[in-house]
C-alpha positions as CSV (number, residue, x, y, z in Angstrom):
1,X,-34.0,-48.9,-8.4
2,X,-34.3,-45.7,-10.7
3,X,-32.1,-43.1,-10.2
4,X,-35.1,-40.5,-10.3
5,X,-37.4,-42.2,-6.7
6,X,-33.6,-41.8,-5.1
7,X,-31.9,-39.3,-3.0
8,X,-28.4,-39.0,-1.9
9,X,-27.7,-36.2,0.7
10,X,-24.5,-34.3,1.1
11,X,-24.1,-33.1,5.1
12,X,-21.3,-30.3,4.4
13,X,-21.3,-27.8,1.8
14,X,-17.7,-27.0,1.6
15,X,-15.7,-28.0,-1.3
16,X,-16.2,-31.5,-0.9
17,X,-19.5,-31.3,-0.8
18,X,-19.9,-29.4,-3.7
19,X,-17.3,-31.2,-6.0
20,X,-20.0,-34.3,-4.4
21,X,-22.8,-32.6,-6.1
22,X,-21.6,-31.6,-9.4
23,X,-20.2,-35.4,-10.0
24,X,-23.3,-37.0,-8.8
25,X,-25.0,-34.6,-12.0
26,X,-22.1,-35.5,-14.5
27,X,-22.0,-38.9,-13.8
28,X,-25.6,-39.0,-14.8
29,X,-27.3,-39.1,-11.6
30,X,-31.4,-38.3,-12.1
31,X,-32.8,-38.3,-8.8
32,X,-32.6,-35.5,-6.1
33,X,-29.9,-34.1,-4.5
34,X,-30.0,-32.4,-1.4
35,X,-26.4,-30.1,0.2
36,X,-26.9,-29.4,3.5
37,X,-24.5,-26.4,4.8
38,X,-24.5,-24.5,8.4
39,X,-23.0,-21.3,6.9
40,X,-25.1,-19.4,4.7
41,X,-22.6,-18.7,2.0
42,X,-22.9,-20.8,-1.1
43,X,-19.9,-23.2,-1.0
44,X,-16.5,-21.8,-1.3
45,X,-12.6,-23.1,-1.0
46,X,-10.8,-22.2,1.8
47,X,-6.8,-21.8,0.6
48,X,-7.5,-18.4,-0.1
49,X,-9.1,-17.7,3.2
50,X,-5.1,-17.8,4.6
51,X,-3.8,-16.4,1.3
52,X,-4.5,-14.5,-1.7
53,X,-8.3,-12.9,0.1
54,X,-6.4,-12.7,3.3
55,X,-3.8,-10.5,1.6
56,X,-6.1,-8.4,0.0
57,X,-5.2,-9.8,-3.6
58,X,-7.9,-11.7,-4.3
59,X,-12.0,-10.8,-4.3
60,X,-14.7,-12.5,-2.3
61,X,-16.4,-13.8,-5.1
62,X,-13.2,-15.7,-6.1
63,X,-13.4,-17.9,-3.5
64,X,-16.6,-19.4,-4.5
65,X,-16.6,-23.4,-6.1
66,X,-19.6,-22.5,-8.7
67,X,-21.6,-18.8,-9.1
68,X,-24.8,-19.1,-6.8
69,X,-27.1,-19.8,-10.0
70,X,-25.3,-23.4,-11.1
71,X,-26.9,-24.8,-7.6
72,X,-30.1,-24.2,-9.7
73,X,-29.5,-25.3,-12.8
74,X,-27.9,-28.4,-11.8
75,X,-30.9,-29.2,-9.9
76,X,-29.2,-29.6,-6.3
77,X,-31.1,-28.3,-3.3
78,X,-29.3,-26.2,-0.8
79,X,-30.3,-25.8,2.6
80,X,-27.4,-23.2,3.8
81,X,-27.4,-21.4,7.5
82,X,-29.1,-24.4,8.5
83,X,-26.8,-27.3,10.6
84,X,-27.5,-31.1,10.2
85,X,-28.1,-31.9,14.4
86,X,-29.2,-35.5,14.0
87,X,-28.2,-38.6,12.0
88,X,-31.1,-41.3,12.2
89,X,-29.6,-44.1,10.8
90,X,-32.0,-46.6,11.3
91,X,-34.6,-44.8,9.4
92,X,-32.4,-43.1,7.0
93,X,-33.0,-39.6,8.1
94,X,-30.7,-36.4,8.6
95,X,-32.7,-33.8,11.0
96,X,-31.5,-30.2,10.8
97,X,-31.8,-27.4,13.3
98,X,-35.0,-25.9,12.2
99,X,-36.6,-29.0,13.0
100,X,-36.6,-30.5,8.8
101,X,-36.5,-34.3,8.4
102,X,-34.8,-35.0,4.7
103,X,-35.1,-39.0,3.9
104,X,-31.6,-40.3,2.3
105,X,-31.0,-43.8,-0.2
106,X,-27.5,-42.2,-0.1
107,X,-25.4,-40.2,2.2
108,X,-22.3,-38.3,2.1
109,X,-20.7,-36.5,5.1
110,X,-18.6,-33.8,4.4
111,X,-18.4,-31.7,7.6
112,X,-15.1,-30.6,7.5
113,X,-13.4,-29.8,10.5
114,X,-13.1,-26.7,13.3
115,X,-10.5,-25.0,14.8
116,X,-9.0,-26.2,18.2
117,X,-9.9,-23.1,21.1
118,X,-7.2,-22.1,23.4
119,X,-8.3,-22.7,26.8
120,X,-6.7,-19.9,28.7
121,X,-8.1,-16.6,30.5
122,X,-8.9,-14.2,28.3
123,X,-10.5,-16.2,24.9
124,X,-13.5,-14.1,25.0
125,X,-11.8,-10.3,24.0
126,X,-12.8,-9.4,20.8
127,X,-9.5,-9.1,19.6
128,X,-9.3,-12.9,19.7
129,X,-9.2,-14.6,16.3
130,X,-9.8,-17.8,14.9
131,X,-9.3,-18.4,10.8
132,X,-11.7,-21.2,9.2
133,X,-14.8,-19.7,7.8
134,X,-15.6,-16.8,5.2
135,X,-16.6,-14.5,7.8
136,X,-13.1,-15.4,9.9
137,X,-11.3,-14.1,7.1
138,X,-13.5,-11.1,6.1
139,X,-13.1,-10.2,9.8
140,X,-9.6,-10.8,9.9
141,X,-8.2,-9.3,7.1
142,X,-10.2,-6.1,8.4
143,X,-7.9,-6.3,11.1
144,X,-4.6,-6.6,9.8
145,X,-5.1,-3.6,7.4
146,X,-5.8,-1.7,10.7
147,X,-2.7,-3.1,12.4
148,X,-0.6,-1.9,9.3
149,X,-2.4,1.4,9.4
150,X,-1.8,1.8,13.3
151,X,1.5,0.3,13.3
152,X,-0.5,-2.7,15.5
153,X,0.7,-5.9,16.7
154,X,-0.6,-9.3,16.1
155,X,0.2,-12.6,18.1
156,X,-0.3,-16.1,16.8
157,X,-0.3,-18.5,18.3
158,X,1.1,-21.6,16.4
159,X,3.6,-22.0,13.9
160,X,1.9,-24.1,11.8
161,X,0.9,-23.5,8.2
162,X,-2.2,-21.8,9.1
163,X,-0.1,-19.3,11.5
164,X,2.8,-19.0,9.2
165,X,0.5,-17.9,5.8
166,X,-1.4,-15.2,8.5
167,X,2.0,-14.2,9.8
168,X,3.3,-13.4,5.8
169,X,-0.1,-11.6,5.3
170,X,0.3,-9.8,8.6
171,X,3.4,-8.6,7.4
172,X,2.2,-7.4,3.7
173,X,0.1,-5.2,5.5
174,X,2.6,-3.8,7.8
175,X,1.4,-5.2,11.3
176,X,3.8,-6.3,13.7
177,X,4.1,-10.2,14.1
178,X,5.1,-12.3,16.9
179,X,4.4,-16.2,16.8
180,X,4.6,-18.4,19.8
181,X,5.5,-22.0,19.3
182,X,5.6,-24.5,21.8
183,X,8.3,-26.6,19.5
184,X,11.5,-25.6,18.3
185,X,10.7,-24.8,14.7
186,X,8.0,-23.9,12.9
187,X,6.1,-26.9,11.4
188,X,8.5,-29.0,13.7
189,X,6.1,-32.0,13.6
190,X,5.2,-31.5,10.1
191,X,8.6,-30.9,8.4
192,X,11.4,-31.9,11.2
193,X,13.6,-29.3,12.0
194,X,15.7,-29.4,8.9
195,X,13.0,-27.0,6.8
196,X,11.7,-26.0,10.0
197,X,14.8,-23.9,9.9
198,X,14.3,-22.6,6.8
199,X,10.9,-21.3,7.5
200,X,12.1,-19.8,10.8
201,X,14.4,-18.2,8.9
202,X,12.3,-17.1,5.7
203,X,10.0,-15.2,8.2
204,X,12.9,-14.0,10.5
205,X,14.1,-12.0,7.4
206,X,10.7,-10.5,7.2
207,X,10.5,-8.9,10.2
208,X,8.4,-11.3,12.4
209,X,9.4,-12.8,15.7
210,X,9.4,-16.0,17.1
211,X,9.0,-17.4,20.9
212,X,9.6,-20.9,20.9
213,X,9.5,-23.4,23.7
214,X,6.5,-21.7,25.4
215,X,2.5,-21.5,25.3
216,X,0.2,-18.9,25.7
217,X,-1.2,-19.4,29.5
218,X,-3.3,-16.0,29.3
219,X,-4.7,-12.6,26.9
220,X,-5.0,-9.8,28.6
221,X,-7.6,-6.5,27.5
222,X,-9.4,-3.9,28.9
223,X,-12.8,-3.3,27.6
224,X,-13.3,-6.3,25.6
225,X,-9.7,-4.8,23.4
226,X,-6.4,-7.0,24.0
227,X,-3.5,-5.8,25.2
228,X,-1.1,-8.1,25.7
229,X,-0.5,-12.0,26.2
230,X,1.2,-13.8,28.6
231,X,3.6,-17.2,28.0
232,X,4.4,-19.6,30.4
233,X,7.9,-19.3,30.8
234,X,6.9,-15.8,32.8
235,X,6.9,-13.6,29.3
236,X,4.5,-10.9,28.3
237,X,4.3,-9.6,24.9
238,X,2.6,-7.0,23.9
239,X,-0.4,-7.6,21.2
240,X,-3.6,-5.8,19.5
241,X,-5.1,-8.8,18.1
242,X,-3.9,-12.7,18.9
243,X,-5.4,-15.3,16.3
244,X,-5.5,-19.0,17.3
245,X,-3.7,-21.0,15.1
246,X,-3.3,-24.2,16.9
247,X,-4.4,-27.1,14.7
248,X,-8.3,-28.0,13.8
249,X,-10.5,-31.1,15.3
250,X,-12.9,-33.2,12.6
251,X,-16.1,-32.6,13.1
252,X,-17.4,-35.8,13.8
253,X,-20.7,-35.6,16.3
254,X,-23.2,-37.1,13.7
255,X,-21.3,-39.6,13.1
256,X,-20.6,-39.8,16.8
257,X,-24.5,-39.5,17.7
258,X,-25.5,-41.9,15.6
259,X,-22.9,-44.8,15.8
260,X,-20.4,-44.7,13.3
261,X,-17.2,-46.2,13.6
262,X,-14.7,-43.8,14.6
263,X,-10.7,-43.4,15.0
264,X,-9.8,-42.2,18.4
265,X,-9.0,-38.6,19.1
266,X,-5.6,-39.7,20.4
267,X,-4.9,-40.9,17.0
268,X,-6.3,-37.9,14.9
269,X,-9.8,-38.4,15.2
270,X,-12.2,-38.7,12.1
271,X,-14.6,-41.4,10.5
272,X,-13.8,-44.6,9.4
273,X,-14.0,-45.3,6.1
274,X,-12.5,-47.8,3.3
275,X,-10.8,-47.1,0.3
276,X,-14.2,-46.9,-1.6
277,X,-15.0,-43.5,1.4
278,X,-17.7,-45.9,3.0
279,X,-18.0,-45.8,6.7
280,X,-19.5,-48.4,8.9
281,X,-22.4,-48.0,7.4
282,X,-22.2,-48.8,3.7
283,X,-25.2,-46.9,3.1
284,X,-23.1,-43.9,4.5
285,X,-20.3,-41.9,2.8
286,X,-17.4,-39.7,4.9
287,X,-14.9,-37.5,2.8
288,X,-12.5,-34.5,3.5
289,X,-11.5,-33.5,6.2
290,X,-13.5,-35.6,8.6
291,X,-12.5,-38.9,6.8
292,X,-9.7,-41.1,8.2
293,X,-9.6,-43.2,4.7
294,X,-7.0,-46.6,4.7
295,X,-4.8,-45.4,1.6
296,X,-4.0,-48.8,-0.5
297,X,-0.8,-47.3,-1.3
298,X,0.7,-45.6,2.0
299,X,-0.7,-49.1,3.7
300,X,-1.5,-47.1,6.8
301,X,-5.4,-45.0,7.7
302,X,-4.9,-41.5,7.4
303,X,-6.8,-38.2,7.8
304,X,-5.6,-35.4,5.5
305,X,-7.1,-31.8,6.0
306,X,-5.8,-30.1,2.8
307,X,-7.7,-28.8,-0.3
308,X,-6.8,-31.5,-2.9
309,X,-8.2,-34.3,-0.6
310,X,-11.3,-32.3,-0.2
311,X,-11.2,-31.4,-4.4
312,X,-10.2,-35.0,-5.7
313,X,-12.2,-36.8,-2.4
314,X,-15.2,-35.1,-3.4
315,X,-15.6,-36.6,-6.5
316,X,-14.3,-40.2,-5.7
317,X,-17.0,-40.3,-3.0
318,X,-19.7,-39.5,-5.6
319,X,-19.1,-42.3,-7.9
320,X,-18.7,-44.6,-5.0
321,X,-22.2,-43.7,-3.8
322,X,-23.6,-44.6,-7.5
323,X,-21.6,-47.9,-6.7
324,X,-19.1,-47.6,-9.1
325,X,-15.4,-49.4,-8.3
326,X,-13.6,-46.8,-6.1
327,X,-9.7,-46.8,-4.8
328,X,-9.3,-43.9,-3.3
329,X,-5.6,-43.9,-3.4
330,X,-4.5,-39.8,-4.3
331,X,-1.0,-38.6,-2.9
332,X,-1.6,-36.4,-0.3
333,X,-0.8,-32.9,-1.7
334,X,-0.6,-29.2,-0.4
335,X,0.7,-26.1,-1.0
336,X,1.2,-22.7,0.7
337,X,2.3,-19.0,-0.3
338,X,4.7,-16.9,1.9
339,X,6.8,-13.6,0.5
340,X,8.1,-14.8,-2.1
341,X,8.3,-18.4,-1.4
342,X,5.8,-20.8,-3.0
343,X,5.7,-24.6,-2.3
344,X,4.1,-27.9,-2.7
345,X,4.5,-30.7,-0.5
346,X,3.4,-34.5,-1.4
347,X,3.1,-37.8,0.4
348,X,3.2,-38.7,4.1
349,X,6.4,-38.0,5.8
350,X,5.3,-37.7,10.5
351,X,7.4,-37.3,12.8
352,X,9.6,-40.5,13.4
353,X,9.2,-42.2,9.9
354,X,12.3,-40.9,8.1
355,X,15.7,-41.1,8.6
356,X,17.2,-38.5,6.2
357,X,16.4,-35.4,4.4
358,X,18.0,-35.3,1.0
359,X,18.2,-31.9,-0.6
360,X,18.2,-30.9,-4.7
361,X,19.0,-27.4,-5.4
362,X,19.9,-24.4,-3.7
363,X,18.5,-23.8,0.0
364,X,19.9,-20.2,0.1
365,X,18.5,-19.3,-3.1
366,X,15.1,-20.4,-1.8
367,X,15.3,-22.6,-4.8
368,X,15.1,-26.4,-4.0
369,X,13.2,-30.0,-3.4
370,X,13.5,-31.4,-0.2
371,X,12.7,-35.1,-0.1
372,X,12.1,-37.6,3.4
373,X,13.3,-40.8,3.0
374,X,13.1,-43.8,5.1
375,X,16.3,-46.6,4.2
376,X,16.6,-45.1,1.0
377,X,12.8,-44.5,-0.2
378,X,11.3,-41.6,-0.6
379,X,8.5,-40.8,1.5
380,X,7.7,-37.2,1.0
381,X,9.0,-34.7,-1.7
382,X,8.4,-30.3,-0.8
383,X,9.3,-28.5,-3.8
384,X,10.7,-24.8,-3.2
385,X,10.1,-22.3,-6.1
386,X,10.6,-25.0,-8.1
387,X,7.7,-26.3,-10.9
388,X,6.3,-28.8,-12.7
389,X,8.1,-31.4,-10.5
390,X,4.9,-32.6,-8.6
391,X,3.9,-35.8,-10.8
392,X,7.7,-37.4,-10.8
393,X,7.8,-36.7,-7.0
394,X,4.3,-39.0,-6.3
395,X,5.7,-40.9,-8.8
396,X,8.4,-41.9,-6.7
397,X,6.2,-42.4,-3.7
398,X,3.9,-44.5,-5.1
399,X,6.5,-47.0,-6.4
400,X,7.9,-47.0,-3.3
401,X,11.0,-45.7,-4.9
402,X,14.6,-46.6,-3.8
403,X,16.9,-44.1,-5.6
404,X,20.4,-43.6,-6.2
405,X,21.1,-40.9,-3.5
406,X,23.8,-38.9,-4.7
407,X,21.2,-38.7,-8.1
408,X,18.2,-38.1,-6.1
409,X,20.4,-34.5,-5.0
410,X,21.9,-33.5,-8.4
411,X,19.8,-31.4,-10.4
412,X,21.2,-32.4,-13.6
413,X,19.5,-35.6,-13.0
414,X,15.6,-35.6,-14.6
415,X,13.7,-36.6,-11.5
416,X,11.2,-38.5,-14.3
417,X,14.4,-41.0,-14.3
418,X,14.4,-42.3,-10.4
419,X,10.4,-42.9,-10.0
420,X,11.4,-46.8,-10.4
421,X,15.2,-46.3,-9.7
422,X,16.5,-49.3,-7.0
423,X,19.9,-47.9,-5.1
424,X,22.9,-48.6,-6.9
């Protein structure tokens, strides 16, 4: 079939989405291309949304994947503001709320995820926050610059990296922070309690305060305003704004609707798809973070909600739509910005798979690599402050590296050295 009679359709206009786009166009793709978003901004990334915007040192515009006029000049027809609500798969059609039916040869879904709600009294007060969209952070970081200005306080709850990144911005601005945690650390599923400590501490020094081992059970205002919130080991702290930082849920109801093969939500929820991005259907595409991909090298299915799945994802999915031989096999990377701390964190490291933290460098100096290993081989490598390290770490990952372990801690060793290094 000509590319020109064919359409592929993109359901998500996020970064994935529009990465999606611009590699269908690159790779040579002719026929139409359609990017379906429900928020009317053009597509934007969302790291800054918790960071450098949310601080106030970044600009709106910055946040955007391409300037409004490349949509146009690469030919690619947005429909923003308007939400897919129905997949027909047995026709090949994608409905959207206005009532549109767009045919697909092709289709991509790219919808992202949402933030998990508290469900406790009080969730309506307009001091009640949530952090995922544009217009979350435009609102938010409003806020915090009145908190700093009033001497305010803000509660969050979660100490994830979503809570921790808003509770460093909080604190540039001069708001009060508290952070309630129903674990013992921050991050405690995420990085154990060995740098769980560390980040306790990092923000300790900073002025905010923690309350572990408790949940928020209810907010309390008076004329739609918050006052305080209420934990349930009996506590009440006092609070101007409380945002809910308590994880985020794929959004998977089209896929849902319309059959798709899906992961349970007891095991993180998302689309199935191979290591090509294919779902069920293999005329039918899932990337980002509504994707639970099998990774060929980890050996286990997956769901990663970070920017360089979406960046990287984005692409692969493209050329795997114009049938080209995909492996979608990336190390999962992140990174985050708090004080003065910067980090990047690769591989896949849960709770329960490693037996051992190794440390390189200088914790106290805020100055070091951590690395997870499980009998010896590195799962997972953080890098604190410390760059240019990031392609010997997923190195070592992806050859399923066994290093010498006093090495592996001594900086004097070149980390390039170990990717294929066997325990001596």
């Amino acid at each position: 079939m000509v590319d020109a009679h064919r359409t592929f359709v993109i359901v998500g206009a996020g970064l994935a989405g529009a990465k999606a786009a611009e590699t269908l166009r690159s790779e040579g793709f002719t026929g139409r291309v359609i990017l379906i978003g429900d928020e009317r901004d053009h597509p934007y990334e969302r790291p800054p949304l918790s960071k450098g915007y949310l601080a106030g040192k970044e600009e709106r515009d910055s946040v955007f994947v391409h300037e409004p006029s490349w949509y146009a000049r690469a030919d690619v027809e947005l429909h923003l503001g308007q939400p897919a609500v129905h997949l027909d798969r047995d026709n090949k059609r994608v409905v959207l709320g206005d009532g549109t039916a767009l045919h697909y040869d092709k289709l991509l879904l790219a919808t992202g995820a949402e933030p998990r709600r508290l469900d406790i009294p009080g969730t309506g007060l307009a001091g009640v926050h949530h952090l995922r969209r544009l217009a979350h952070a435009e609102r938010l970081r409003g806020v915090l610059a009145t908190l700093g200005r009033d001497n305010g306080h803000l509660l969050i709850a979660g100490a994830g990296w979503i809570g921790l990144e808003v509770a460093a911005a909080a604190r540039g601005y001069g708001a009060e922070v508290t952070v309630v945690e129903p674990l013992p650390t921050p991050l405690h599923a995420v990085l154990g309690p060995e740098l769980g400590g560390f980040f306790r501490e990092l923000h300790a020094e900073h002025g905010v305060r923690f309350h572990f081992g408790a949940r928020l059970t209810e907010i309390t205002g008076v004329d739609g305003m918050v006052l305080a919130a209420r934990t349930d080991d009996g506590e009440e702290h006092p609070a101007h704004a409380v945002l809910a930082a308590v994880g985020a849920a794929p959004r998977t109801a089209l896929a849902e609707t319309s059959g798709l093969a899906l992961v349970d939500r007891e095991h993180g929820g998302g689309i199935v798809v191979d290591a090509s991005l294919r779902t069920s259907d293999p005329d039918v595409y899932a990337v980002g973070d509504v994707a639970a991909a099998h990774h060929p090298v980890l050996g286990t299915r997956l769901r990663v909600e970070h920017w360089a799945n979406a960046l990287n994802g984005g692409p692969a999915a493209a050329r795997s739509m114009l049938g080209q031989e995909v492996s979608y096999d990336r190390i999962p990377y992140f990174f985050s910005d708090q004080y003065d701390v910067g980090l990047e964190y690769s591989g896949w490291a849960p709770a329960g798979s490693y037996d051992e933290v190794v440390i390189r460098g200088d914790v106290g100096k805020r100055e070091f690599i951590a690395f997870w290993l499980s009998e010896g081989r590195v799962l997972a490598g953080m890098n604190v402050n410390v760059w240019d390290v990031t392609d010997p770490i997923q190195a070592m990952i992806r050859t399923a590296a066994v290093p010498d372990r006093e090495a592996l801690a001594d900086p004097s060793v070149p980390l390039a050295s170990l990717a294929g290094g066997q325990a001596g």
